[in-house]
Each structure stands twice: as C-alpha cells, then as structure tokens.
DRENZA-757956 format. One record per atom (N, C-alpha, C, O, CB): x, y, z; atom name. Coordinates in steps of 0.1 Angstrom, whole numbers, plus 2048, in hexadecimal, padded with zeros to 3 digits. Glycine has a CB too. Layout:
(node (X,Y,Z),"CA") ...
//
This chain:
(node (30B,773,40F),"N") (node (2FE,76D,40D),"CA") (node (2FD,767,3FF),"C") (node (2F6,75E,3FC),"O") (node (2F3,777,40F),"CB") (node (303,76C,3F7),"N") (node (304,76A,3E8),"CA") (node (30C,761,3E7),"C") (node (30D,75F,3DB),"O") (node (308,774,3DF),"CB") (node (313,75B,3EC),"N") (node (31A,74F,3EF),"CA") (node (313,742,3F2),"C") (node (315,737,3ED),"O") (node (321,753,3F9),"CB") (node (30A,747,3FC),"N") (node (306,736,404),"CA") (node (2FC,736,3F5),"C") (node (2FB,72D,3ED),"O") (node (2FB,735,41B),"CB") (node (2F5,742,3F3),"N") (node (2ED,73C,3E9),"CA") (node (2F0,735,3DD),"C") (node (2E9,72C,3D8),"O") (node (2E6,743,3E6),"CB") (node (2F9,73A,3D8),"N") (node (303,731,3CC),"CA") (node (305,726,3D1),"C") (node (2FE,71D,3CC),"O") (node (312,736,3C9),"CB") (node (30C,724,3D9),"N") (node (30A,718,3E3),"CA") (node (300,70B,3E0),"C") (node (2FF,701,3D9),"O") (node (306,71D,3F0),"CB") (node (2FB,710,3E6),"N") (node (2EB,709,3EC),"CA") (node (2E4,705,3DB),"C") (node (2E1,6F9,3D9),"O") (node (2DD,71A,3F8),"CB") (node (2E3,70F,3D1),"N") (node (2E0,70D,3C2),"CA") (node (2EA,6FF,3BE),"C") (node (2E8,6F3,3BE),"O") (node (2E5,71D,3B8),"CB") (node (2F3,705,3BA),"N") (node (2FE,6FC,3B7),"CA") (node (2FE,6F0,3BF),"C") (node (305,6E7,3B9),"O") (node (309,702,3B8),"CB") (node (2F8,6EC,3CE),"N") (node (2FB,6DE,3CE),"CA") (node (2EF,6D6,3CA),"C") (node (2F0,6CA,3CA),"O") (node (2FF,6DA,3DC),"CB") (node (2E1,6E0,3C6),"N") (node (2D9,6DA,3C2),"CA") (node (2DA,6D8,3B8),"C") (node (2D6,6CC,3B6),"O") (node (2D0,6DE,3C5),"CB") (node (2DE,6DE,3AE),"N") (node (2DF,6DB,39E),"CA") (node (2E5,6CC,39D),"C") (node (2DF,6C2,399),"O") (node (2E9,6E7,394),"CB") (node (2F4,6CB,3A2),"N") (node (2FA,6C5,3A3),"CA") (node (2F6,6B2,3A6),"C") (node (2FB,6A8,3A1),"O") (node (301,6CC,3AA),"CB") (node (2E8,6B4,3B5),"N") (node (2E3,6AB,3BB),"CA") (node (2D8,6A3,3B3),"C") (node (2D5,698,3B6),"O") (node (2DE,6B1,3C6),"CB") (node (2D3,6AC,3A6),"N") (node (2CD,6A9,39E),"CA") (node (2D0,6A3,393),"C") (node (2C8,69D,38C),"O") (node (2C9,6B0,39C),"CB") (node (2E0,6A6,38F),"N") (node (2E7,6A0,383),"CA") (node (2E6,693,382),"C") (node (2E3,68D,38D),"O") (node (2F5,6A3,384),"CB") (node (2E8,68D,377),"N") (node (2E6,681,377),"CA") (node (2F4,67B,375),"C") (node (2FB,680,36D),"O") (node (2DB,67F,36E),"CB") (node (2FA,66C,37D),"N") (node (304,66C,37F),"CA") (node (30B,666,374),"C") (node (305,669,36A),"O") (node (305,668,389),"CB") (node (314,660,372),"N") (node (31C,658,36B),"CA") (node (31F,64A,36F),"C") (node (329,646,376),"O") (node (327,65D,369),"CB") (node (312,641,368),"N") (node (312,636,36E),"CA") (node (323,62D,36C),"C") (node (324,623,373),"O") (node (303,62E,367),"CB") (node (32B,62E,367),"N") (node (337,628,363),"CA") (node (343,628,36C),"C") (node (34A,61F,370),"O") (node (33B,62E,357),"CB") (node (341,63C,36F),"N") (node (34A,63E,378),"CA") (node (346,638,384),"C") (node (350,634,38A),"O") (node (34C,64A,379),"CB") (node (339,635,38A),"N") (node (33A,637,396),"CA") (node (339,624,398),"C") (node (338,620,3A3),"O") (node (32E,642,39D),"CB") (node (33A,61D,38F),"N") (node (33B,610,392),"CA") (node (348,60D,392),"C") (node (34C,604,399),"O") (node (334,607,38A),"CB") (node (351,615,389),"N") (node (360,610,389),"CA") (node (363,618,39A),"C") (node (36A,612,3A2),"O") (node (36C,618,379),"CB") (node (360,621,39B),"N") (node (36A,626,3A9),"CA") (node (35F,61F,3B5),"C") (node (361,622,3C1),"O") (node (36C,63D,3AB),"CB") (node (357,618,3B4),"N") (node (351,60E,3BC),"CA") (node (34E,604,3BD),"C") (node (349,602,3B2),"O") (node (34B,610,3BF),"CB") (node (34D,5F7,3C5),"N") (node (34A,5F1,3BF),"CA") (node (33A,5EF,3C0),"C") (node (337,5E3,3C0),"O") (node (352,5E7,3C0),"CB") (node (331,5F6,3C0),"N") (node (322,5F4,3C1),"CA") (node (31D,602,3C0),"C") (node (322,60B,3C7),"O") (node (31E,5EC,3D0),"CB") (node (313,603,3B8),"N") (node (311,60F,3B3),"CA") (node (30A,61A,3C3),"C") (node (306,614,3CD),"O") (node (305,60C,3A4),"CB") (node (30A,628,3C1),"N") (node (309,62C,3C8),"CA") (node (2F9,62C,3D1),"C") (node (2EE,630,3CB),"O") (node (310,635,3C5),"CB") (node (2FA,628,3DD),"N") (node (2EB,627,3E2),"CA") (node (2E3,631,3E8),"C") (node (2D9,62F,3EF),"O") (node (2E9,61D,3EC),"CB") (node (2E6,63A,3E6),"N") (node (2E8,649,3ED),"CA") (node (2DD,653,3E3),"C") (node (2E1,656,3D8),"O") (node (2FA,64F,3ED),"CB") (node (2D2,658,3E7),"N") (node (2C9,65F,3DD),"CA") (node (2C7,66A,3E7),"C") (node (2C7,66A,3F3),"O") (node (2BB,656,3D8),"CB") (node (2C4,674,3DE),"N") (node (2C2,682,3E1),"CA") (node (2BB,683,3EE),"C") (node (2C2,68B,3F4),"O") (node (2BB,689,3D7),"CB") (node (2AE,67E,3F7),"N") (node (2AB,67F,401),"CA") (node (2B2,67C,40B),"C") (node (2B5,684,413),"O") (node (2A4,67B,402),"CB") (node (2B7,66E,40A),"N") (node (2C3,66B,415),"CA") (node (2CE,675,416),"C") (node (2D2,679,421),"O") (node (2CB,65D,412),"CB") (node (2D4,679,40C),"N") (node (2DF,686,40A),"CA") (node (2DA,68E,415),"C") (node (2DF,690,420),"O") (node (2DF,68F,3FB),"CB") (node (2CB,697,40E),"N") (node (2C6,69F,416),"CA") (node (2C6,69E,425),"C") (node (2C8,6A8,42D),"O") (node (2BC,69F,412),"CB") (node (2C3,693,428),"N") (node (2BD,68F,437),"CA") (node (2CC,68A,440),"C") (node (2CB,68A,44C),"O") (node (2B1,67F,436),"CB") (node (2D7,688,43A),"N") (node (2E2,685,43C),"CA") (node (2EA,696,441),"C") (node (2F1,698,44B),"O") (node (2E7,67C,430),"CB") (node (2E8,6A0,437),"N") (node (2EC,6A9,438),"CA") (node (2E5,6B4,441),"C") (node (2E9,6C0,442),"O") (node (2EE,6AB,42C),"CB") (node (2DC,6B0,446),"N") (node (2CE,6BC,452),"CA") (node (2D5,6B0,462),"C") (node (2D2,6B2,46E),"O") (node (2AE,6B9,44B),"CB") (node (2DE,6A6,45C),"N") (node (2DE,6A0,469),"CA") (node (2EC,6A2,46F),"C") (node (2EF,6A3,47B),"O") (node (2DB,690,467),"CB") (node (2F5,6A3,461),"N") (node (300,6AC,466),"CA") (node (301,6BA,46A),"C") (node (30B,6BD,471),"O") (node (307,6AB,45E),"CB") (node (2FB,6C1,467),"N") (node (2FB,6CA,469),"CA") (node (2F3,6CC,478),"C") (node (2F7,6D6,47F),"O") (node (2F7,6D0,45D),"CB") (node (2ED,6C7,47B),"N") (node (2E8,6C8,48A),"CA") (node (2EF,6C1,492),"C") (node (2EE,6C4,49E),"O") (node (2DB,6C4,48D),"CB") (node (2F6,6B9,490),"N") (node (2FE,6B2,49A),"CA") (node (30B,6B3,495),"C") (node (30F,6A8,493),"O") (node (2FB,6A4,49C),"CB") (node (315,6BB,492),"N") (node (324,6C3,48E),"CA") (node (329,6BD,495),"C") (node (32B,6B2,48F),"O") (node (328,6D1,490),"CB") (node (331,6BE,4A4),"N") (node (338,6BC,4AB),"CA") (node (337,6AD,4B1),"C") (node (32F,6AB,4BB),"O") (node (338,6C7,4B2),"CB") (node (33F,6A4,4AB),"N") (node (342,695,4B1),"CA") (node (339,68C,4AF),"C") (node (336,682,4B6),"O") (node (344,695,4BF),"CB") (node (332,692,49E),"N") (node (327,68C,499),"CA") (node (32B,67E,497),"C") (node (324,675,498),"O") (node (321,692,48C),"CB") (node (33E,67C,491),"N") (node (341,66B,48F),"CA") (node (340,663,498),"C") (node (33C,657,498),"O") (node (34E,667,48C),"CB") (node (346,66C,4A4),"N") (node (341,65E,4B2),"CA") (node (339,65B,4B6),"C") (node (338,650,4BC),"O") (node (344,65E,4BF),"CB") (node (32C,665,4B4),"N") (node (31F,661,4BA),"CA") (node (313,65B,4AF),"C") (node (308,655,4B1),"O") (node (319,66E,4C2),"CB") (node (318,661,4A4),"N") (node (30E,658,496),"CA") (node (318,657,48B),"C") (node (31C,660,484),"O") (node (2FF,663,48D),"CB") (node (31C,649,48B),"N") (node (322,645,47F),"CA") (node (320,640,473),"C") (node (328,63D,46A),"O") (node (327,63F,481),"CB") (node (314,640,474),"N") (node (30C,63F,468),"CA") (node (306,64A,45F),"C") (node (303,648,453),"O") (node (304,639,46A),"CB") (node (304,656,469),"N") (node (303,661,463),"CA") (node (312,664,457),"C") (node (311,668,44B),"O") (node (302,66B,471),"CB") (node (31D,661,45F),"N") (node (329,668,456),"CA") (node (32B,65C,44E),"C") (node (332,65D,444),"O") (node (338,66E,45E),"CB") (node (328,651,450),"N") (node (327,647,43D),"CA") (node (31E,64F,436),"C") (node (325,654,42C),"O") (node (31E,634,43C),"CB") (node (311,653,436),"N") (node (30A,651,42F),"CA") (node (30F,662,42A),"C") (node (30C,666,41F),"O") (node (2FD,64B,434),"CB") (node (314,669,433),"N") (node (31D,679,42B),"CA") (node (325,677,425),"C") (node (325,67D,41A),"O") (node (324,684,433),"CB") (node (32E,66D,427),"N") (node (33A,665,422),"CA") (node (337,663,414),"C") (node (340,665,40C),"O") (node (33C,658,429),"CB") (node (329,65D,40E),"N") (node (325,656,404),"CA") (node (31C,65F,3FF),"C") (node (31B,65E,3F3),"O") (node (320,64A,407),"CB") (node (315,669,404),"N") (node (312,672,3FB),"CA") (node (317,678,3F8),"C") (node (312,67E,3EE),"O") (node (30B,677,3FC),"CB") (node (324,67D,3FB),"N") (node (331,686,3F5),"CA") (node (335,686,3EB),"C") (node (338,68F,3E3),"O") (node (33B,686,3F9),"CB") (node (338,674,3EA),"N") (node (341,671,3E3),"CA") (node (335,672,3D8),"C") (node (335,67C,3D2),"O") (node (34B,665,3E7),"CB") (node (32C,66B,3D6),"N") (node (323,66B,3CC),"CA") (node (321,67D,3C9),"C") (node (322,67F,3BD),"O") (node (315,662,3D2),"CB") (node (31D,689,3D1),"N") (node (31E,694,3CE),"CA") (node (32C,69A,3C6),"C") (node (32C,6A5,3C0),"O") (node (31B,699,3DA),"CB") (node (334,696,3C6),"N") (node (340,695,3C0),"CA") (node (340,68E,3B1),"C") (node (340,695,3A7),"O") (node (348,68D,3CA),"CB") (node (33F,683,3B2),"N") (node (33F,67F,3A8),"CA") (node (333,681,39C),"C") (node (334,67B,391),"O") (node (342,675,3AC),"CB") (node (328,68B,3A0),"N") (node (321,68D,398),"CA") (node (324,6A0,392),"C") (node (320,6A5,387),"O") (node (314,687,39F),"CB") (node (32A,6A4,39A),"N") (node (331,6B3,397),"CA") (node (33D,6AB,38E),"C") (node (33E,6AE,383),"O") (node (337,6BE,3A8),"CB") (node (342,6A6,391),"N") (node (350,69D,387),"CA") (node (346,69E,376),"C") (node (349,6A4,36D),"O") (node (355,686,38F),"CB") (node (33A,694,378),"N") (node (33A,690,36B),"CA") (node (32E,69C,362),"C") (node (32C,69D,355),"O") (node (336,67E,36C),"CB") (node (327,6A3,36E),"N") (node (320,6B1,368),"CA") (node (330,6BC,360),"C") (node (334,6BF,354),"O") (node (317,6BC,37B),"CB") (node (334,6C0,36C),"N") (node (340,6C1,364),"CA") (node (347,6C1,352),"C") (node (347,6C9,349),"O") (node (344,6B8,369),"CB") (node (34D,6AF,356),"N") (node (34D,6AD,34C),"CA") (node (349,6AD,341),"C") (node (34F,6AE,336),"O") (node (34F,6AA,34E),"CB") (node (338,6AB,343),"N") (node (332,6AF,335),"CA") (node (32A,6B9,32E),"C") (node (323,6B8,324),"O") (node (32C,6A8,333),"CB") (node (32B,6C4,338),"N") (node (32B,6D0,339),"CA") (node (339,6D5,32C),"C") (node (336,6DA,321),"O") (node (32D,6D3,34A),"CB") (node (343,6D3,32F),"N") (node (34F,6D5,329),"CA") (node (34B,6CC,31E),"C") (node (344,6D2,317),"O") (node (35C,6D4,332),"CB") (node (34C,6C4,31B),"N") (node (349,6BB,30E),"CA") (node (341,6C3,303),"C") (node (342,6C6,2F7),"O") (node (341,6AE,312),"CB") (node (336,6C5,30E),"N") (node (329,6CC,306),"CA") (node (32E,6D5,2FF),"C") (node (32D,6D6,2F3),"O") (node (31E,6D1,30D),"CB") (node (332,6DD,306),"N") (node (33A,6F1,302),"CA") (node (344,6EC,2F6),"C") (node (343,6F3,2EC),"O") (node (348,6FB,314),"CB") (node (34B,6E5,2F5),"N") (node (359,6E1,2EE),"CA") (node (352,6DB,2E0),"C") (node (357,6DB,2D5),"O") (node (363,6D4,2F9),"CB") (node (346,6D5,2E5),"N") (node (340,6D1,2D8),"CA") (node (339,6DA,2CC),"C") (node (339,6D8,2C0),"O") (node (338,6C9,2DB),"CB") (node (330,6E5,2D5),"N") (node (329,6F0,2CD),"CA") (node (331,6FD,2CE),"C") (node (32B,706,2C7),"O") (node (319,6F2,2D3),"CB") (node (33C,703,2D5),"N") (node (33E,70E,2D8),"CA") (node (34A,710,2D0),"C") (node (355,70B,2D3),"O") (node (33F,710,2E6),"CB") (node (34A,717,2C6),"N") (node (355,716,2BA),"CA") (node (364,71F,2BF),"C") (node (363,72A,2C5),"O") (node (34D,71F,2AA),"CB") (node (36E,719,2BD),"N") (node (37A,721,2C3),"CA") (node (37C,730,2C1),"C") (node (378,730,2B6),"O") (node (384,71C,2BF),"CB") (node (37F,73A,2C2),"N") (node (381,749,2BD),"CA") (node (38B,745,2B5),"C") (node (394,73E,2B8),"O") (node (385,756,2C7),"CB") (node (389,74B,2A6),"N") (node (393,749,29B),"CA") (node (399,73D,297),"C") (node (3A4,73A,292),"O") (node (39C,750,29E),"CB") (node (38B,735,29C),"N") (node (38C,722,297),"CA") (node (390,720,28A),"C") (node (399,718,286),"O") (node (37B,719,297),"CB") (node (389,728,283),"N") (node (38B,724,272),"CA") (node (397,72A,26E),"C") (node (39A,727,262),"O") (node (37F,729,268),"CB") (node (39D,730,272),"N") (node (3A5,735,26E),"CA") (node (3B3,730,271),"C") (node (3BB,730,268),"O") (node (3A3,73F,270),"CB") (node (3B6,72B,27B),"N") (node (3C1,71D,27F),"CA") (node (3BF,70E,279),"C") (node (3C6,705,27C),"O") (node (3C0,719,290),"CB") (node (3B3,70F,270),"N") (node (3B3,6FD,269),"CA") (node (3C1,6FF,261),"C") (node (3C8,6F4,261),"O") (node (3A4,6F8,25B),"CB") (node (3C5,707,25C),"N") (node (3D2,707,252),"CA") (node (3D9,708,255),"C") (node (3E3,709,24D),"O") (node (3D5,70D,249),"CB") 
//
C-alpha cells in the first residue's frame, strides 16, 4: 500500500513540475499539447478500458503516448535540477580540505 501511495504522490509532484521548454522543442517538433487534465482523463480511460484499448480507441493511446512522453520528460528535467540545486548548496564532506 505504501507503494501505490508513493506512487500516486510522486506522479503528482512530477505532473506539476514545470517543464523544460528547450528540451521539449528540440526532441519535438511542436511544443507539447498535452496539460494535466487531459493526462488525467487519458489515464481514468486507460485504465477502464486495459485490454485492446489500441484497437478500439486510438486516440486514447496517442494522447497516453504524449502524456508520457511529456511525464517523462518533466521527471528528466525535475531531476535534473533537483541535482543541480544539491550540487550547488550542499558542500562536499571534507570539501575544503582537497582544494590543495
């Protein structure tokens, strides 16, 4: 249970992140059109229709297709600046002492 809930937190934080407008124009060519409701409404639609959801709604799995990738790519650049952040304020153990 402590699982799905980590889960379920984490894809929200994530859904909230704000993306990296740079990345997502170079790996596309048109920025992503995909906003948190549609995600939402995309993902309560997969989930009720599982089994041979591509043959019978194909537009359902573009628009999962495209919130993924956009859910992806915003865990990519939370991520990344997450680590930036830490690397910038979080001093190394026995930093000062390896300048020499």
């Amino acid at each position: 249970m402590f699982l799905i809930r980590l889960a379920f937190w984490l894809t929200l934080v994530v859904i909230l992140l704000p993306a990296d407008s740079a990345s997502t124009t170079v790996e596309r060519s048109e920025p992503p059109s995909v906003g948190a409701m549609e995600a939402i409404s995309a993902a309560r639609a997969a989930i009720e229709d599982l089994s041979e959801i591509c043959g019978r709604r194909p537009a359902v799995c573009e628009t999962s297709q495209a919130a993924l990738q956009t859910f992806g790519q915003k865990a990519k650049y939370g991520a990344r600046t997450l680590y930036e952040y830490l690397d910038d304020t979080v001093p190394e153990p026995g930093g000062a002492d390896r300048a020499g």
